[in-house]
C-alpha positions as CSV (number, residue, x, y, z in Angstrom):
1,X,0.0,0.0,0.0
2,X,1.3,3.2,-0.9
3,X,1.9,5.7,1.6
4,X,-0.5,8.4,0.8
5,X,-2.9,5.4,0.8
6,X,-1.9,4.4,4.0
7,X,-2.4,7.7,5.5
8,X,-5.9,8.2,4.3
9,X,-7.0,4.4,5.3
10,X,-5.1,4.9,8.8
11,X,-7.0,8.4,9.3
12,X,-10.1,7.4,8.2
13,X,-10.2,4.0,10.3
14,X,-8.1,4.9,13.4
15,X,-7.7,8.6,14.1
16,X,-11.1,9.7,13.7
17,X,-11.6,6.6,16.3
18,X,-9.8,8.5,18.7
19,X,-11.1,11.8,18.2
20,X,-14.9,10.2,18.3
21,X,-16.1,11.7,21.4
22,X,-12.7,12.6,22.8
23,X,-13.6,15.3,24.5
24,X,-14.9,12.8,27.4
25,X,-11.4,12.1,27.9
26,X,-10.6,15.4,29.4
27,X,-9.4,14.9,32.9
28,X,-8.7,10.7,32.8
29,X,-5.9,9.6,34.3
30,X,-2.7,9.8,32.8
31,X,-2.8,5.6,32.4
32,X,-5.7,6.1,30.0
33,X,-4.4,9.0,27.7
34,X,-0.9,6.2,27.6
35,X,-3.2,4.0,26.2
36,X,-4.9,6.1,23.8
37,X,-1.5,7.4,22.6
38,X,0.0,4.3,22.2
39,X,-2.7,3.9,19.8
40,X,-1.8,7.0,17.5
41,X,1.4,6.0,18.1
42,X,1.2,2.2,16.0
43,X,-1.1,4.2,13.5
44,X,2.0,6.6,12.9
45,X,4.2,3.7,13.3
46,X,2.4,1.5,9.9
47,X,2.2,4.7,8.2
48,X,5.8,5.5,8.2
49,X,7.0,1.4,8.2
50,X,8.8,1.9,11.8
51,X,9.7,-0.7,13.8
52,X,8.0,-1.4,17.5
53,X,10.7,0.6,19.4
54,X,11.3,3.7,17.1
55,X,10.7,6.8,18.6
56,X,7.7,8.3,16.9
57,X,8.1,11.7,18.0
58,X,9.6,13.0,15.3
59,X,7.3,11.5,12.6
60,X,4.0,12.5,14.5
61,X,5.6,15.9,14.0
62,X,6.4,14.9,10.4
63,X,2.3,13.8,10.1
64,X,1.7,17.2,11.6
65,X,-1.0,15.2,13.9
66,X,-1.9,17.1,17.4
67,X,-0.3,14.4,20.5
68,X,-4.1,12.7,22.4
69,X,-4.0,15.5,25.1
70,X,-3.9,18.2,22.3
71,X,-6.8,16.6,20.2
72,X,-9.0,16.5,23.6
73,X,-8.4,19.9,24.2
74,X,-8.8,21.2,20.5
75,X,-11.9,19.6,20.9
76,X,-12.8,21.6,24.0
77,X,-11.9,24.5,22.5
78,X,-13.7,24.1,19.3
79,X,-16.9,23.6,21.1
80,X,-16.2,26.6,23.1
81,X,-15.5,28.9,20.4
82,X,-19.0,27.2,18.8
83,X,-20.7,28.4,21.8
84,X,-19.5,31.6,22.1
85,X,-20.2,32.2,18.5
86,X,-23.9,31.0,18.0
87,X,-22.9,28.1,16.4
88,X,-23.4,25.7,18.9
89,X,-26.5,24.0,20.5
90,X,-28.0,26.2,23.0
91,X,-27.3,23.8,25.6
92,X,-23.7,23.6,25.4
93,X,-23.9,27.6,24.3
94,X,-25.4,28.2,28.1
95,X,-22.6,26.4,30.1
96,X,-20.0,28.9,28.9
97,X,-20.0,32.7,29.9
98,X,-18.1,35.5,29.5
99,X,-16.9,37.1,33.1
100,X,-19.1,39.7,34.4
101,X,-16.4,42.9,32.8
102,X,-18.2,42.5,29.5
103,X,-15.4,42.5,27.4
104,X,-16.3,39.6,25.1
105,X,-12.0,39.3,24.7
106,X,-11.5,38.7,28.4
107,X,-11.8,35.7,30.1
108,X,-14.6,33.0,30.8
109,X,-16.5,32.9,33.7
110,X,-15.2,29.1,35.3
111,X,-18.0,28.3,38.0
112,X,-16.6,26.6,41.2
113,X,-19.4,23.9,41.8
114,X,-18.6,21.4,38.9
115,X,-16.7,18.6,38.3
116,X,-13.3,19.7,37.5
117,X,-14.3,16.8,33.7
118,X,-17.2,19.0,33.4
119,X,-17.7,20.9,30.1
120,X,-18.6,24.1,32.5
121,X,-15.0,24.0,34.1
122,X,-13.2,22.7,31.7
123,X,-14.0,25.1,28.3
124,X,-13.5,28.3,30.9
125,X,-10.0,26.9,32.0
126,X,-8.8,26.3,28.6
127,X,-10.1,29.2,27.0
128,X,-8.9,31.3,29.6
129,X,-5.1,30.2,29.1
130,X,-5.3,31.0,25.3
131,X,-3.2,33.6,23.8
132,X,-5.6,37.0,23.1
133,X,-4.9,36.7,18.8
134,X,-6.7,32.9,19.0
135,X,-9.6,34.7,21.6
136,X,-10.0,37.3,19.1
137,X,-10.4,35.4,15.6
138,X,-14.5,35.8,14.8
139,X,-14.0,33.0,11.6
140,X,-14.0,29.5,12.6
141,X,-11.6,28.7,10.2
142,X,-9.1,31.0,11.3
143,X,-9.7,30.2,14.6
144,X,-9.0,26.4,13.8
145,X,-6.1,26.9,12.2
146,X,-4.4,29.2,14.6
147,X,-5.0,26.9,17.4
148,X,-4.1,23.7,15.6
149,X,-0.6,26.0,15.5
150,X,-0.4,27.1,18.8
151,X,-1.6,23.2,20.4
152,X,0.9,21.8,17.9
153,X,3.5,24.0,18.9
154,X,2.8,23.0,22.4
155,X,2.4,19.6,21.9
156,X,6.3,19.3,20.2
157,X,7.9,22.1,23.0
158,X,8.5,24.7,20.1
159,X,8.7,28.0,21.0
């Protein structure tokens, strides 16, 4: 199978597997996330013909794929953007709030009552550690793409 081949079958069968519903995973235990990116890992392990033990690192990289914690959290942040934006349901729309200043560029209000896994706690805390440009973007597209940079940049220490 050709590479480009390989890529397509192993994004279309595995990856979008782990991003199903992958915002759930936001706040599991450290053992779990292993798991899940042991799993990306073998997917960018058949596409790339490495061996069990290579370091994938560098090839994830290469794939320009988010690491699992950056994917959940891209996630998160999508919906919250979504939300914020009208272009979410109204029920995940009314879990998110901007703080009480009024400045729709500020920060999220992050109630104190919920589960720290809970959608309420966790879009706020994320949101609020973004950089102001990604806040700021108004197109989704835009928005996706500058924080597909900045996760991936985060994701591979590159600063």
């Amino acid at each position: 199978v050709v590479s480009t081949q390989s890529t397509g079958i192993v994004q279309s069968l595995v990856i979008s597997s782990l991003d199903y519903c992958n915002a759930l995973y936001y706040g599991a235990n450290r053992s779990a996330l292993n798991q899940l990116q042991s799993i990306q890992n073998r997917a960018c392990r058949i596409i790339k013909g490495l061996k069990r033990r290579e370091e994938v690192d560098l090839h994830l990289k290469d794939l320009h794929w988010l690491k699992v914690q950056e994917r959940i959290e891209f996630k998160i942040l999508l919906l919250t953007f979504k939300s914020l934006h009208g272009l979410a349901p109204s029920y995940l729309s009314e879990l998110v709030k901007y703080n009480s200043s009024g400045c729709r560029d500020v920060s999220l209000y992050c109630p104190i009552d919920k589960s720290p896994k809970a959608f309420s706690m966790a879009a706020p805390r994320l949101w609020n550690d973004l950089p102001q440009v990604i806040k700021q973007c108004r197109n989704i597209n835009d928005f996706k793409s500058k924080l597909k940079s900045h996760l991936f940049r985060k994701s591979y220490n590159i600063y």
